[in-house]
KOLNUBA-795715 format. One record per residue (C-alpha): residue number from 1; residue in three letters; x, y, z. Coordinates in steps of 0.5 Angstrom, whole numbers, plus 500, padded with zeros to 3 digits. Layout:
N
+-----+------+-----+-----+-----+
: pos : code :  c1 :  c2 :  c3 :
+-----+------+-----+-----+-----+
: NUM :  ala :   X :   Y :   Z :
...
+-----+------+-----+-----+-----+
//
This chain:
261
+-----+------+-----+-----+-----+
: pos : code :  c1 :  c2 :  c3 :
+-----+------+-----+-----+-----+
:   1 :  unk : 500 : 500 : 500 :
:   2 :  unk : 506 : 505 : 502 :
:   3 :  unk : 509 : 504 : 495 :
:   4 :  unk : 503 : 504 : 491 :
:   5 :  unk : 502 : 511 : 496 :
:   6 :  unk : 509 : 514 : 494 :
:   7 :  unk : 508 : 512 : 487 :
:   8 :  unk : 503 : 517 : 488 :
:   9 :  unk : 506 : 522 : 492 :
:  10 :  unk : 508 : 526 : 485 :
:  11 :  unk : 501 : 527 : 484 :
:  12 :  unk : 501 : 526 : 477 :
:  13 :  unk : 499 : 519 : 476 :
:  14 :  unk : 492 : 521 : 481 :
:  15 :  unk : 492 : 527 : 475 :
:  16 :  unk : 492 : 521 : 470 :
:  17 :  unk : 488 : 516 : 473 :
:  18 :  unk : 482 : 522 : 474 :
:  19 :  unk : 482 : 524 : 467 :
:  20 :  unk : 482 : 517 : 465 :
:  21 :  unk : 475 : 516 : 469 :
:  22 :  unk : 473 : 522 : 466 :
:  23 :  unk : 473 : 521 : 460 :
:  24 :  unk : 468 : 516 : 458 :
:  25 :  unk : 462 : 515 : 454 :
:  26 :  unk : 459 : 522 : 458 :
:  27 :  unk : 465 : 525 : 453 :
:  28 :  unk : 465 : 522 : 448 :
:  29 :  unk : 458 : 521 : 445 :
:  30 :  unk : 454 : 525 : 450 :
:  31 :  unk : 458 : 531 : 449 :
:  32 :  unk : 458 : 533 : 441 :
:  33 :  unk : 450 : 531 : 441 :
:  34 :  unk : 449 : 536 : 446 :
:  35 :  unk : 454 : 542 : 444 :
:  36 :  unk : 450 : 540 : 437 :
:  37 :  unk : 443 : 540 : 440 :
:  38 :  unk : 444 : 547 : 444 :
:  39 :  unk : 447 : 551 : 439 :
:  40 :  unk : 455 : 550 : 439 :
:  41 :  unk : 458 : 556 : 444 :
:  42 :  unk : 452 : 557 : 446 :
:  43 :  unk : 452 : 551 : 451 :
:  44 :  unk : 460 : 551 : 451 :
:  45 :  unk : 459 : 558 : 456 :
:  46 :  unk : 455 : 555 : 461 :
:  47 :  unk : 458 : 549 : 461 :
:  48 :  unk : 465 : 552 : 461 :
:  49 :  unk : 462 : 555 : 467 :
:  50 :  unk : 460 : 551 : 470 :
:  51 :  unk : 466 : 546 : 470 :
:  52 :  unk : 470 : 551 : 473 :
:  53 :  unk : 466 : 553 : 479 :
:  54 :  unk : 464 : 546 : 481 :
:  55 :  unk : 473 : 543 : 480 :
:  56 :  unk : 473 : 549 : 485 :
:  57 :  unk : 469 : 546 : 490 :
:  58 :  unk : 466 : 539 : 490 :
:  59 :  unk : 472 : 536 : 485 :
:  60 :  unk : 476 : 539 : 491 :
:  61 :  unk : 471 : 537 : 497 :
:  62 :  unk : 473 : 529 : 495 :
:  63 :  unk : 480 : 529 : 493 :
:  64 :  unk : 480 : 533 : 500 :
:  65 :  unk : 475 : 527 : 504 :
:  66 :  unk : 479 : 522 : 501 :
:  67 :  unk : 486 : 523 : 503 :
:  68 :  unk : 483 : 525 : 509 :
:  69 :  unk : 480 : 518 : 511 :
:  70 :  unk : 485 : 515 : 507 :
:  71 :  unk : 479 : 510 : 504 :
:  72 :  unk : 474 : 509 : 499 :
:  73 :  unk : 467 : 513 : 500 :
:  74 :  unk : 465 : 508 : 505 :
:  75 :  unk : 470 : 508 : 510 :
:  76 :  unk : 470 : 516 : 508 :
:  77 :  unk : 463 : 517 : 509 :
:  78 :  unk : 462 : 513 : 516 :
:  79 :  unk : 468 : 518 : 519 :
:  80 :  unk : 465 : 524 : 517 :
:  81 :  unk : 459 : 522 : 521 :
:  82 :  unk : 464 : 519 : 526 :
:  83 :  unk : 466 : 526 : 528 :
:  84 :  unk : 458 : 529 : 527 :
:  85 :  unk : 454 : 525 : 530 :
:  86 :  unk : 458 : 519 : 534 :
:  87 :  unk : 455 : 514 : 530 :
:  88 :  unk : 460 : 512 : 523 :
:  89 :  unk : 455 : 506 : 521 :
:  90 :  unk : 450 : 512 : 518 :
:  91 :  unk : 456 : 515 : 513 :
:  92 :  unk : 457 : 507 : 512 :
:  93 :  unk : 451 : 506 : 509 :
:  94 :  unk : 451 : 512 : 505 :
:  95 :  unk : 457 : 510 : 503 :
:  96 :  unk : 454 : 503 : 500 :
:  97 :  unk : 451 : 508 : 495 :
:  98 :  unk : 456 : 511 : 490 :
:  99 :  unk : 459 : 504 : 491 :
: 100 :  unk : 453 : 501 : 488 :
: 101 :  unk : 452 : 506 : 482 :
: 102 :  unk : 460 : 505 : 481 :
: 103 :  unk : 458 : 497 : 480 :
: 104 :  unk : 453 : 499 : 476 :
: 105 :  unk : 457 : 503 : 471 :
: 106 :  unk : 462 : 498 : 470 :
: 107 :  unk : 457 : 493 : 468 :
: 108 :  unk : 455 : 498 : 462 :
: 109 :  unk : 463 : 500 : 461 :
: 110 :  unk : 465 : 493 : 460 :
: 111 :  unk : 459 : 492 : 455 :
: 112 :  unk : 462 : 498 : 451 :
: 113 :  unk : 470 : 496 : 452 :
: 114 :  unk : 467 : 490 : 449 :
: 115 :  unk : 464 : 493 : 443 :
: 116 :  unk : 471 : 497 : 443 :
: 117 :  unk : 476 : 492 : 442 :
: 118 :  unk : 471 : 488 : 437 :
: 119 :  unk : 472 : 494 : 432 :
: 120 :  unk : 478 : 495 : 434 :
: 121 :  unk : 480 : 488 : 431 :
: 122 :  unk : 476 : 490 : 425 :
: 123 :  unk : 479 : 496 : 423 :
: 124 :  unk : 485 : 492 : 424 :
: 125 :  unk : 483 : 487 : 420 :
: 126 :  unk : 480 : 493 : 414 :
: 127 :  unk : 473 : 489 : 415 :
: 128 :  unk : 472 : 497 : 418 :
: 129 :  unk : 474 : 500 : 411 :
: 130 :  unk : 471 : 495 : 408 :
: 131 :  unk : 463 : 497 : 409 :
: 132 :  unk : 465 : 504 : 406 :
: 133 :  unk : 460 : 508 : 407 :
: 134 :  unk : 454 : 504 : 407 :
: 135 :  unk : 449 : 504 : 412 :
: 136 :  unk : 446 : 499 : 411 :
: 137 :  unk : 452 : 494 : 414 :
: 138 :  unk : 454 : 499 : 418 :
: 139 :  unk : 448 : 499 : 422 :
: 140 :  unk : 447 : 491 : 421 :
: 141 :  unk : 454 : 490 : 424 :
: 142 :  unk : 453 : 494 : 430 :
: 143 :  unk : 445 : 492 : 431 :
: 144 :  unk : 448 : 484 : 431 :
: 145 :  unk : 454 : 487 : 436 :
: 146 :  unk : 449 : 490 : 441 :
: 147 :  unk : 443 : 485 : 441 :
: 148 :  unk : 443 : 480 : 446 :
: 149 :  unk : 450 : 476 : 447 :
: 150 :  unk : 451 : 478 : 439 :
: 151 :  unk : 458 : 480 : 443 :
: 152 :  unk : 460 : 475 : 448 :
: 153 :  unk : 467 : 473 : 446 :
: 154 :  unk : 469 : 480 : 446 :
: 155 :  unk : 465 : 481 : 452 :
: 156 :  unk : 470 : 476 : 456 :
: 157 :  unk : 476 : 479 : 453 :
: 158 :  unk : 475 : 486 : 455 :
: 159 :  unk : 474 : 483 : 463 :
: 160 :  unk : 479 : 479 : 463 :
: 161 :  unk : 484 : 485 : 460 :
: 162 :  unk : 480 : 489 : 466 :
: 163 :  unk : 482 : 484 : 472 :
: 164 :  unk : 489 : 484 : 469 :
: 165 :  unk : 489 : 491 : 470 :
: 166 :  unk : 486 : 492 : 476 :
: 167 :  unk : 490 : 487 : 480 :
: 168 :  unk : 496 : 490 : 480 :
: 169 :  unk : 493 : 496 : 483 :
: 170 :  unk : 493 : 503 : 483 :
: 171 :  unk : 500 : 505 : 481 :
: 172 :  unk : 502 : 499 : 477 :
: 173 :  unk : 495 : 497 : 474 :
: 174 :  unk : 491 : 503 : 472 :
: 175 :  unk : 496 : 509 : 473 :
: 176 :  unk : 500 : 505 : 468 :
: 177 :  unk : 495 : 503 : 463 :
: 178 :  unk : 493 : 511 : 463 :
: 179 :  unk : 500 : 513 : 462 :
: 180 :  unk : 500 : 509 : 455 :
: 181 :  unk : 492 : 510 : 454 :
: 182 :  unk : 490 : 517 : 455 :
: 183 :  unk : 496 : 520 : 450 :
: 184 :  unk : 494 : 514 : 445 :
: 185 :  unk : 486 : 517 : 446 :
: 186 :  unk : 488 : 524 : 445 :
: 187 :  unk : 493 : 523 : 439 :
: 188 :  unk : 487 : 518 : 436 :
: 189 :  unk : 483 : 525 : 438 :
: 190 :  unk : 488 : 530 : 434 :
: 191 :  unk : 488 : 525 : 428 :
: 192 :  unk : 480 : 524 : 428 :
: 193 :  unk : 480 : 533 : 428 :
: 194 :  unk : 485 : 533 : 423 :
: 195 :  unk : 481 : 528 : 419 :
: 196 :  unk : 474 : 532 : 420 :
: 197 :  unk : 478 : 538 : 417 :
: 198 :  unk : 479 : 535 : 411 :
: 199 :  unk : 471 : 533 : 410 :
: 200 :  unk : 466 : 538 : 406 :
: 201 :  unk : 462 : 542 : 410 :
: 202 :  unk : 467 : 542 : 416 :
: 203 :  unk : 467 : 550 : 415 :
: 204 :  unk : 459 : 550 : 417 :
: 205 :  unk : 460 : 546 : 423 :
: 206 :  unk : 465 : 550 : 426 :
: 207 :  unk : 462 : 555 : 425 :
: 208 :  unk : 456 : 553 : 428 :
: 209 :  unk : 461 : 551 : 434 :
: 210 :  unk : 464 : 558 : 436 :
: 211 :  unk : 457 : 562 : 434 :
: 212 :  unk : 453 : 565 : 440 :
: 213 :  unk : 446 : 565 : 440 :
: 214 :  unk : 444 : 569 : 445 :
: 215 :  unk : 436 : 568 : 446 :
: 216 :  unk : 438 : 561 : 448 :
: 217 :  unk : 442 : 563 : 453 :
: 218 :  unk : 435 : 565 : 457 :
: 219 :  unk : 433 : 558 : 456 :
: 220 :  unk : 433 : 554 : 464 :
: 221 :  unk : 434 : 548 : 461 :
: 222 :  unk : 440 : 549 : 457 :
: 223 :  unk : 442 : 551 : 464 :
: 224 :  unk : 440 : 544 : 467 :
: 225 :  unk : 443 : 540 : 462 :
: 226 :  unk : 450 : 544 : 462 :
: 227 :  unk : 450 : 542 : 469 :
: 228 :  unk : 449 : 535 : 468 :
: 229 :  unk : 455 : 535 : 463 :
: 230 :  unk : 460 : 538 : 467 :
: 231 :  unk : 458 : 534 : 473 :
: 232 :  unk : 458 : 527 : 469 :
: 233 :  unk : 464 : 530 : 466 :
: 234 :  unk : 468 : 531 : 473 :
: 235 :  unk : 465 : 525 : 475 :
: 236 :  unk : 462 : 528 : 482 :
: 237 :  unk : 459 : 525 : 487 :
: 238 :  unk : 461 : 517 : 485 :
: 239 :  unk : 467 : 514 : 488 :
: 240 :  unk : 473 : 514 : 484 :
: 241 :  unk : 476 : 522 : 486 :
: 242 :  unk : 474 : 520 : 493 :
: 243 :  unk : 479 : 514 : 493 :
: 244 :  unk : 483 : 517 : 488 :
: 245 :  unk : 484 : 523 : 493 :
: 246 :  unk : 486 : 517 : 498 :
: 247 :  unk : 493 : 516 : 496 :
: 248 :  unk : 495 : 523 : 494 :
: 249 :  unk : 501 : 525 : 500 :
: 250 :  unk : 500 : 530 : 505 :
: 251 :  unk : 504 : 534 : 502 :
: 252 :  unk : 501 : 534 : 496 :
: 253 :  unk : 497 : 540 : 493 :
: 254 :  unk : 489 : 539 : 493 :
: 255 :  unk : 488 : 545 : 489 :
: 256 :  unk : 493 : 544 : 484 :
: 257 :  unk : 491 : 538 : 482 :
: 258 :  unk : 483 : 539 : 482 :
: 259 :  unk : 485 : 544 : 477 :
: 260 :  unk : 489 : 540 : 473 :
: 261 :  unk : 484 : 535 : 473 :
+-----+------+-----+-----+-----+
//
């Protein structure tokens, strides 16, 4: 456990292993629809605003929590109750709560890594390009991988990659998968910009990216769905930045690392 702590202790692993949590489907697929939805800048302000207020408060608040319990949600809640009221078994039961959310999210996430590593290996074997543009077998291809175990086989790769990752811990299992996944991601990500530029209409999308509408500010509900972004995109009230927080070192800067992330 020291060891896994003082692999820590830099700050940057715990920065890494955040941003990995972050970045996930609510990133990746829920984002671009709901820039594209809410008119482009017009949901980028809010929601820019509404990441930073919340990075300098909750995200802070649960790095803050879990290195001072130096344990998870549940451990993290009990002391907090221990030291309100007395009783640590009410925080305890609290704490079961993002425990549970977090299962049930793994669930979903393993189904999808599944799917990943099923289309990883048919963009490598060129099956991907093969289909062209045709809709048709596109669609077919992901119907018949998204049906009821249309996808076992991969499903099972992806859990066995997951346990081998996990059981070698925080610093030598997920701290060093992020090291090599995440700036894979973002290089993947500078490509697929770099491609996107390229296409007919990429001038119009940009355009439509960086245009204010003002009337849709005055809209309540892009507000609430602004909110509902950056809080998924922080991964607020889970468990992970809490557990994360557990194995910063004391003398590491909270503030500077919920910025960072």
């Amino acid at each position: 456990m020291e060891k896994k702590r003082d692999a820590f202790k830099s700050g940057t692993g715990f920065v890494i292993a955040c941003i990995g949590s972050a970045v996930g489907m609510g990133n990746i697929w829920r984002f671009p629809y709901m820039v594209s939805d809410w008119g482009g800048m017009t949901f980028l302000l809010p929601y820019v605003l509404f990441v930073i207020l919340i990075a300098s408060t909750g995200l802070i608040e649960e790095m803050a929590l879990g290195r001072a319990a130096k344990g998870g949600p549940i451990k993290a809640f009990g002391k907090c109750t221990e030291i309100r009221t007395g009783n640590k078994k009410t925080g305890e039961a609290i704490g079961v709560l993002p425990v549970l959310g977090s299962l049930a999210l793994a669930i979903g996430y393993t189904v999808v890594v599944g799917w990943i590593f099923k289309y990883a290996f048919l963009a490598l074997s060129g099956q991907l390009s093969a289909m062209g543009g045709d809709m048709n077998k596109i669609g077919a291809t992901f119907g018949s991988t998204a049906t009821k175990f249309g996808n076992n086989s991969w499903l099972v790769v992806a859990m066995i990659v997951t346990a081998v990752i996990m059981a070698f811990g925080i610093a030598a299992g997920i701290e060093r998968a992020n090291k090599i996944m995440m700036p894979l991601l973002f290089v993947l990500f500078l490509g697929l910009g770099i491609y996107i530029f390229t296409l007919p209409g990429a001038t119009e999308g940009y355009k439509y990216i960086f245009t204010i509408n003002p009337k849709g500010l005055l809209d309540p509900r892009l507000w609430i769905y602004a909110f509902g972004q950056a809080f998924f995109s922080l991964s607020i009230a889970g468990n992970g930045t809490v557990i994360y927080g557990s194995y910063l070192d004391n003398s590491e800067n909270v503030v500077s690392s919920a910025r960072n992330v």
